[in-house]
C-alpha positions as a Markdown table, in Angstrom:
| # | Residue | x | y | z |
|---|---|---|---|---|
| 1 | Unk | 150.4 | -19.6 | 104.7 |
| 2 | Unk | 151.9 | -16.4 | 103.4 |
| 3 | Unk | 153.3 | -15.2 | 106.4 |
| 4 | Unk | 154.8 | -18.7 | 107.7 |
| 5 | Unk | 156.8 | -18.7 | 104.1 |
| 6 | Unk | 157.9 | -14.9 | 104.9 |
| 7 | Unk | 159.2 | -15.9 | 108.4 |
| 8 | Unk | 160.8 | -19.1 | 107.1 |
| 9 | Unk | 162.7 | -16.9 | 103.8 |
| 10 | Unk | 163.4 | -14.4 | 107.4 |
| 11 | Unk | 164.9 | -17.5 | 109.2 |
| 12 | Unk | 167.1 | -18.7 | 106.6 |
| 13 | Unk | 168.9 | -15.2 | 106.3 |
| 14 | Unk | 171.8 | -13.7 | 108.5 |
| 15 | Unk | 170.9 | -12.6 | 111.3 |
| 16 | Unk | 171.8 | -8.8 | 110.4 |
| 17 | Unk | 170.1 | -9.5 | 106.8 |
| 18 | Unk | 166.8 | -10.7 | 108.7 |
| 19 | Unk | 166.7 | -7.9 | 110.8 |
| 20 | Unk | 167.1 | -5.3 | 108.2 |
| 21 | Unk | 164.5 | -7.1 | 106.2 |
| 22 | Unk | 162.2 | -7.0 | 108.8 |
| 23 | Unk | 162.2 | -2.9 | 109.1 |
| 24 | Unk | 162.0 | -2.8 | 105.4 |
| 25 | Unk | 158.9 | -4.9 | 105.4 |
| 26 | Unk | 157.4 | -2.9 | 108.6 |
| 27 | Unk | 158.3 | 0.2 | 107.1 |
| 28 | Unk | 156.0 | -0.8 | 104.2 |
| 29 | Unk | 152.9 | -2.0 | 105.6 |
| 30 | Unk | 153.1 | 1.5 | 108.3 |
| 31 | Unk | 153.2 | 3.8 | 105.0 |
| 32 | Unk | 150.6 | 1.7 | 103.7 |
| 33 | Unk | 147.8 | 1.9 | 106.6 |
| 34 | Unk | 149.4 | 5.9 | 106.4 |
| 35 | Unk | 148.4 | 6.3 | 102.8 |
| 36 | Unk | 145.2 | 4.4 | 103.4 |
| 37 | Unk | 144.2 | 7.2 | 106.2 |
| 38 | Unk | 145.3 | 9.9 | 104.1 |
| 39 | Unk | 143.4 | 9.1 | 101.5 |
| 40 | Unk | 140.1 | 8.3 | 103.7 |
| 41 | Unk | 140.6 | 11.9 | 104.9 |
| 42 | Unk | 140.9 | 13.5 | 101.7 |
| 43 | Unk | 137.7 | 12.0 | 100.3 |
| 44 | Unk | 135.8 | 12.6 | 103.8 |
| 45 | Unk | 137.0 | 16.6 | 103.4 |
| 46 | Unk | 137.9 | 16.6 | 107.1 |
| 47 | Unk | 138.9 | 20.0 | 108.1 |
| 48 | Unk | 141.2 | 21.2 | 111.4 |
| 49 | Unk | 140.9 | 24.6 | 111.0 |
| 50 | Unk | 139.1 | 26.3 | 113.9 |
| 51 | Unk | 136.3 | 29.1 | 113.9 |
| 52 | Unk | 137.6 | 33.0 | 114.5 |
| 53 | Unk | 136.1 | 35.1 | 117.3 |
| 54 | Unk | 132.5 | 36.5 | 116.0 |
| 55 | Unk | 131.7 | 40.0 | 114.8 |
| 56 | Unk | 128.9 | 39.9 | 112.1 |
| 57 | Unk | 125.7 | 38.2 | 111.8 |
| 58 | Unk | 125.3 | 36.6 | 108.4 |
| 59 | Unk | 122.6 | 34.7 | 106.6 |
| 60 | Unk | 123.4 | 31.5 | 104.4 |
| 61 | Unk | 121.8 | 31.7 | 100.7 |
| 62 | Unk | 120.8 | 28.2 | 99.1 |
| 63 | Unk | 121.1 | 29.4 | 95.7 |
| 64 | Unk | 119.2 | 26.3 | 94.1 |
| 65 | Unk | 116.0 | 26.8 | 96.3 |
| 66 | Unk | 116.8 | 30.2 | 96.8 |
| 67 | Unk | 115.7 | 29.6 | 101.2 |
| 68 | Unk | 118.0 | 31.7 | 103.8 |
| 69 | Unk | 119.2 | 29.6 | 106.7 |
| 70 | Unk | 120.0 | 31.0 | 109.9 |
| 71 | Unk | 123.7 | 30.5 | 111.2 |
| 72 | Unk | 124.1 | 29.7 | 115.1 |
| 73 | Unk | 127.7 | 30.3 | 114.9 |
| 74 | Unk | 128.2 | 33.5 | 113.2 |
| 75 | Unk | 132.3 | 33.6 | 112.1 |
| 76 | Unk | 134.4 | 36.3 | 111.3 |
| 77 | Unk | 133.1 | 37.3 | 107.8 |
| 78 | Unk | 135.9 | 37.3 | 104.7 |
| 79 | Unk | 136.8 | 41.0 | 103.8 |
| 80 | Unk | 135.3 | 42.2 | 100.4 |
| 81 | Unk | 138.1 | 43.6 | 97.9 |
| 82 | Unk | 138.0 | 47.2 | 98.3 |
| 83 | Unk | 136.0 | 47.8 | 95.0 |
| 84 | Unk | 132.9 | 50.0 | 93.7 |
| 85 | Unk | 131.3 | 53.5 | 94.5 |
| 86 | Unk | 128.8 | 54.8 | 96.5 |
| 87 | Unk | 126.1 | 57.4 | 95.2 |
| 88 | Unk | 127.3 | 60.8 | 97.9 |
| 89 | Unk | 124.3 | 62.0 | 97.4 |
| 90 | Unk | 122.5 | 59.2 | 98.6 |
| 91 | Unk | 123.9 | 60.1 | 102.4 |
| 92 | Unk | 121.4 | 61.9 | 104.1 |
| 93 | Unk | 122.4 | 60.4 | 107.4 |
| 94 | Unk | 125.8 | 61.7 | 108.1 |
| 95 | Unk | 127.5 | 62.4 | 111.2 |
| 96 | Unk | 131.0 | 64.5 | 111.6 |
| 97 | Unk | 132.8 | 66.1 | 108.6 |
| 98 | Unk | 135.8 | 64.9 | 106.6 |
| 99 | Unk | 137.3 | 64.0 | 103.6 |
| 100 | Unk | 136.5 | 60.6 | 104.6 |
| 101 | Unk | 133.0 | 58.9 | 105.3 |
| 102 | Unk | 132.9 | 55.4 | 107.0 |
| 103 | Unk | 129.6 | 54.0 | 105.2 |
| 104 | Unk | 127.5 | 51.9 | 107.7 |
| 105 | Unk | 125.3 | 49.4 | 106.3 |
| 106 | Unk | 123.4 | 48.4 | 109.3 |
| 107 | Unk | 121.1 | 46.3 | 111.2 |
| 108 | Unk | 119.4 | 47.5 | 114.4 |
| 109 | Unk | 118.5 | 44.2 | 115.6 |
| 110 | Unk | 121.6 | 42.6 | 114.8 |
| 111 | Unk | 123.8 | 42.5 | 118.5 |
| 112 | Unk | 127.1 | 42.7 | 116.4 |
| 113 | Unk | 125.8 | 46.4 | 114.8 |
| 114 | Unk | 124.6 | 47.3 | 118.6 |
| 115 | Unk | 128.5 | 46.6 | 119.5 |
| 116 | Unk | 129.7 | 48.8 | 116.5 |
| 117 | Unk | 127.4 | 51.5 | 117.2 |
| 118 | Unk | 129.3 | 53.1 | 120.1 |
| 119 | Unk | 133.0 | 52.3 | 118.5 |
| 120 | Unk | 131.7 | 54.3 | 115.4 |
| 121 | Unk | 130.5 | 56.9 | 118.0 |
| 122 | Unk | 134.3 | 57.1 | 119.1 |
| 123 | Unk | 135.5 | 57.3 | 115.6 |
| 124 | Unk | 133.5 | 60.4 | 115.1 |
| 125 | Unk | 134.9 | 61.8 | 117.8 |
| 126 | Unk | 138.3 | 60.7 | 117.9 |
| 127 | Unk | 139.0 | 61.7 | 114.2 |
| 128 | Unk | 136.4 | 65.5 | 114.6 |
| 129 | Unk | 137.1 | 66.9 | 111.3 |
| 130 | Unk | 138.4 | 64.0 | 109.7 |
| 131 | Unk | 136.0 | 61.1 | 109.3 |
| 132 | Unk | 132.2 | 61.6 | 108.3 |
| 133 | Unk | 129.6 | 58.5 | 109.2 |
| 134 | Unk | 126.8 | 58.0 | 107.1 |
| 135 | Unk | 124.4 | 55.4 | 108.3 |
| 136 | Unk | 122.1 | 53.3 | 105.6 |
| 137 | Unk | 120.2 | 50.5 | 106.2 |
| 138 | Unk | 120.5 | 46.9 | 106.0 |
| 139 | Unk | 117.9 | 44.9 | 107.6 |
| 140 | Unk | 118.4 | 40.6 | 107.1 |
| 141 | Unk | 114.9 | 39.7 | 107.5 |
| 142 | Unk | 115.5 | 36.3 | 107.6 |
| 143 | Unk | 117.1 | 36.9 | 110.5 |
| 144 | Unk | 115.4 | 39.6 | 112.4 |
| 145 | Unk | 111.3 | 40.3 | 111.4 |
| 146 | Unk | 111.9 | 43.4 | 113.4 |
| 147 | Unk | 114.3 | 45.1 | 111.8 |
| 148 | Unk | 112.9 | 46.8 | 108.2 |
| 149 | Unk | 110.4 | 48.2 | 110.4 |
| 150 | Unk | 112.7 | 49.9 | 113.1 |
| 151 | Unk | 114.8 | 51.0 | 109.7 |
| 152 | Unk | 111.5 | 52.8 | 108.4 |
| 153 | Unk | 111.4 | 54.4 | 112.2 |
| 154 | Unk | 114.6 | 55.7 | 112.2 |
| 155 | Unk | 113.8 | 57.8 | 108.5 |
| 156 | Unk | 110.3 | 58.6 | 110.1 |
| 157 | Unk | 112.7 | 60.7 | 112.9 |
| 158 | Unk | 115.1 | 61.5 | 110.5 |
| 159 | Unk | 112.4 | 63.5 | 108.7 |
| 160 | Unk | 111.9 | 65.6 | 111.8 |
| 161 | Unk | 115.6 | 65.7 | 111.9 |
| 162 | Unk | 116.0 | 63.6 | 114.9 |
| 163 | Unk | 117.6 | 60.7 | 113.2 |
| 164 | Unk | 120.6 | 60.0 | 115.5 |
| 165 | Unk | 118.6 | 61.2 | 118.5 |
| 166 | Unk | 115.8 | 58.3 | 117.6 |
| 167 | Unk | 119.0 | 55.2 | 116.6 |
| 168 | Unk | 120.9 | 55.9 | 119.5 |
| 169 | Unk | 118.2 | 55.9 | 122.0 |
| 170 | Unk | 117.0 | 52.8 | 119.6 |
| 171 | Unk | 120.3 | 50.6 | 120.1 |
| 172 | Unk | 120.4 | 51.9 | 123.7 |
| 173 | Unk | 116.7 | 50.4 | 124.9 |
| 174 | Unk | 117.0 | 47.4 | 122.2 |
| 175 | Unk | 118.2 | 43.7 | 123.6 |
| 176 | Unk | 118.7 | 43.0 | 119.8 |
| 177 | Unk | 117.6 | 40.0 | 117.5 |
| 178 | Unk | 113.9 | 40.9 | 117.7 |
| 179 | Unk | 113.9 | 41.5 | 121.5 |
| 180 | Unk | 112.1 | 45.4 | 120.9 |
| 181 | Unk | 108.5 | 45.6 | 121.6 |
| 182 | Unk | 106.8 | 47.4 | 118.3 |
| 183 | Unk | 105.3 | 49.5 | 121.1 |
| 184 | Unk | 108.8 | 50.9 | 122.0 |
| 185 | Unk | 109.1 | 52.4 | 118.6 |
| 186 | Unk | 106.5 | 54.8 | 118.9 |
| 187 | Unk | 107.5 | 55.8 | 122.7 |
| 188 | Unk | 110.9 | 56.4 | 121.8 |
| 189 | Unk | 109.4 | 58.9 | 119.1 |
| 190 | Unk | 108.1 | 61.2 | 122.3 |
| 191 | Unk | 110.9 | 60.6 | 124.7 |
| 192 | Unk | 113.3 | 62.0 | 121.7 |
| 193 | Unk | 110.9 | 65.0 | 120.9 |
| 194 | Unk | 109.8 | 63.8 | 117.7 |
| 195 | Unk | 105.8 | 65.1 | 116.6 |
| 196 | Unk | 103.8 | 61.5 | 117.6 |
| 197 | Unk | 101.2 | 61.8 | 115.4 |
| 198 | Unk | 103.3 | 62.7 | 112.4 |
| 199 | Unk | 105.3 | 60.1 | 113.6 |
| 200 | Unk | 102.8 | 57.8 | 113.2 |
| 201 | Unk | 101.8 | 58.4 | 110.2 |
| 202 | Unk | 104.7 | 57.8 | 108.7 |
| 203 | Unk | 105.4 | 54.7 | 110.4 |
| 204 | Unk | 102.3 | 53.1 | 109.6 |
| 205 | Unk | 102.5 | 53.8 | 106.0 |
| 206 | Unk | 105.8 | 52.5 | 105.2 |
| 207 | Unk | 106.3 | 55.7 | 103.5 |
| 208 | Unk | 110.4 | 54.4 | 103.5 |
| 209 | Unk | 110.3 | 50.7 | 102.4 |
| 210 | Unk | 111.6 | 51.6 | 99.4 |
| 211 | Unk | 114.7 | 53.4 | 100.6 |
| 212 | Unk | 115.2 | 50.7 | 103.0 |
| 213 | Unk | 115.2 | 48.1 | 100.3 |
| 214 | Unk | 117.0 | 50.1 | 98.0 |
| 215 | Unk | 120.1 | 50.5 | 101.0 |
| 216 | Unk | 119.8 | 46.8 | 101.4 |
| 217 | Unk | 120.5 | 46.2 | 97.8 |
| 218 | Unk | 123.2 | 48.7 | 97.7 |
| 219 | Unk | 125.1 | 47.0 | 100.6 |
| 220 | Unk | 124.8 | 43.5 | 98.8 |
| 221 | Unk | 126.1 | 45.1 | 95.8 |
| 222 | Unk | 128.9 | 46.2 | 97.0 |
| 223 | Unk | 129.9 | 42.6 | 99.0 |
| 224 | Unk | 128.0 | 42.5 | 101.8 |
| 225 | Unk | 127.0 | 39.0 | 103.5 |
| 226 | Unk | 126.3 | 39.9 | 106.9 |
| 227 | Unk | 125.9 | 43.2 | 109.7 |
| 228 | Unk | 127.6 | 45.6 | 110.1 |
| 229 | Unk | 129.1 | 45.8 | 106.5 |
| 230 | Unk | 130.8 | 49.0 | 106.2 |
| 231 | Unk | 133.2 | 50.7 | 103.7 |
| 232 | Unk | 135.2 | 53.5 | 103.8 |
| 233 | Unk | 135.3 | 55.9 | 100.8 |
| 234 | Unk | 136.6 | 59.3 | 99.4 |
| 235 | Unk | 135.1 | 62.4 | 98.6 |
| 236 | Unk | 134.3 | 60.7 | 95.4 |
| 237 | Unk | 132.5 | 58.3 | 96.8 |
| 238 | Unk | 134.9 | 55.6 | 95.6 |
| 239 | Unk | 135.3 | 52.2 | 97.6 |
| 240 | Unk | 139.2 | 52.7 | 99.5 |
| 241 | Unk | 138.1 | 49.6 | 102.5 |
| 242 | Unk | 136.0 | 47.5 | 103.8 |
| 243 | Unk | 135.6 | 47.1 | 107.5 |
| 244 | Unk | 134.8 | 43.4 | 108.2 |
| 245 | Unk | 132.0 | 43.1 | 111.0 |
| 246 | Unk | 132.2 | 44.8 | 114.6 |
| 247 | Unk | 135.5 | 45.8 | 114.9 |
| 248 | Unk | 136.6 | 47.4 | 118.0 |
| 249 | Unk | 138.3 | 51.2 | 118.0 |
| 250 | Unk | 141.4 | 49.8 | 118.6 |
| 251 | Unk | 141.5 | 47.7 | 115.1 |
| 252 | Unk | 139.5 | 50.1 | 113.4 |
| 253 | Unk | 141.6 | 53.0 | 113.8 |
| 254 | Unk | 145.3 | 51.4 | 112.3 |
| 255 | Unk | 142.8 | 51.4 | 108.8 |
| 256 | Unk | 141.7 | 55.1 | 109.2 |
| 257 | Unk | 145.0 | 56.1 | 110.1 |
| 258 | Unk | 146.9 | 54.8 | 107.0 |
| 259 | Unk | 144.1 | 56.0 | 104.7 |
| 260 | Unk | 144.2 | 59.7 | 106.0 |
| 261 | Unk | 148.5 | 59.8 | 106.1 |
């Protein structure tokens, strides 16, 4: 009935009138079904952002049931404000000298960390008496079983002073994310020259849990969600940058460069 009285009031106008009328009225009932979509967006939270390329594994928290999820899609992780210290004397797995240490907090099932482990490689020796690595663990055992246990193995060789002997040959031989056999741990300890039963010993006693755990908690201090989690710090030990996941050489090194001019 409505709209035969609206075409009626239409027909009774000018002809130039009507037809102005009519875009006004169209006009109003488009931005109406507009706003109605807008609104049915808002409320639905649709996003149309897209997901970067990955570079870190990390774990979801529920923080009311305190469960860890696994993520199938790991994104490129937010960078941690450059903030905090680290304890120098708690490096006793350092590689290269420099006023400089690029602190690895590490995961040697994670595939992302067996990515970053030859770019940090290149760093070593592409900045040879500039930039220091020191390695510490940090194992997400929600993720990967396998991984405290190949952290204890790598300070069971580092206390027969083998430790980057026994990692590299580890991330080598590993297909990551709990693909290692257990058995592998201990052959690795004779191919790299380590004493087995020593060795052994170690291994089987967890003699490093708590260092491992300890590493772990230091890394989540300081901002860490996911593997690799580095920072980059002064002779001080204080915090100057975070390295956000696997970064290749080529984005890694603009970071060194401007710290060191």
């Amino acid at each position: 009935m409505e709209s035969k009285n609206t075409k009626s009031m239409l027909d009774q106008l000018p002809p130039r009138t009507a037809f102005w009328g009519g875009i006004v009225i169209g006009g109003g009932v488009l931005f109406a079904l507009g706003f109605i979509v807008m609104l049915v967006m808002l409320f639905k939270g649709v996003s149309v952002v897209g997901s970067a390329t990955d570079t870190a594994t990390t774990v979801t928290a529920n923080t009311n049931s305190g469960t860890t999820t696994k993520t199938k899609t790991q994104p490129t992780p937010t960078q941690p404000s450059a903030a905090g210290s680290v304890d120098m004397a708690s490096l006793t797995n350092v590689l290269g000298e420099g006023d400089i240490t690029i602190v690895e907090y590490s995961d040697t099932e994670c595939p992302f960390c067996k990515r970053f482990h030859p770019t940090m490689q290149q760093v070593v020796e592409e900045y040879a008496g500039q930039v220091r690595w020191a390695y510490k663990h940090f194992p997400l055992a929600s993720l990967h079983r396998k991984a405290k246990k190949e952290a204890m193995a790598t300070e069971c060789a580092a206390e027969q002073g083998k430790f980057w002997e026994y990692i590299n040959l580890l991330f080598e031989t590993t297909p990551s994310n709990d693909g290692l056999a257990d058995e592998e741990l201990y052959n690795m300890a004779a191919t790299v020259g380590l004493d087995e039963g020593q060795f052994t010993e170690c291994l089987d006693s967890e003699k490093y849990s708590n260092k491992v755990e300890a590493e772990l908690a230091e890394a989540q201090a300081l901002g860490g969600t996911g593997t690799p989690f580095s920072v980059i710090v002064d002779g001080e030990g204080n915090v100057l940058e975070t390295i956000p996941g696997a970064l290749p050489f080529e984005q890694l090194a603009p970071a060194i460069d401007q710290i060191l001019e």
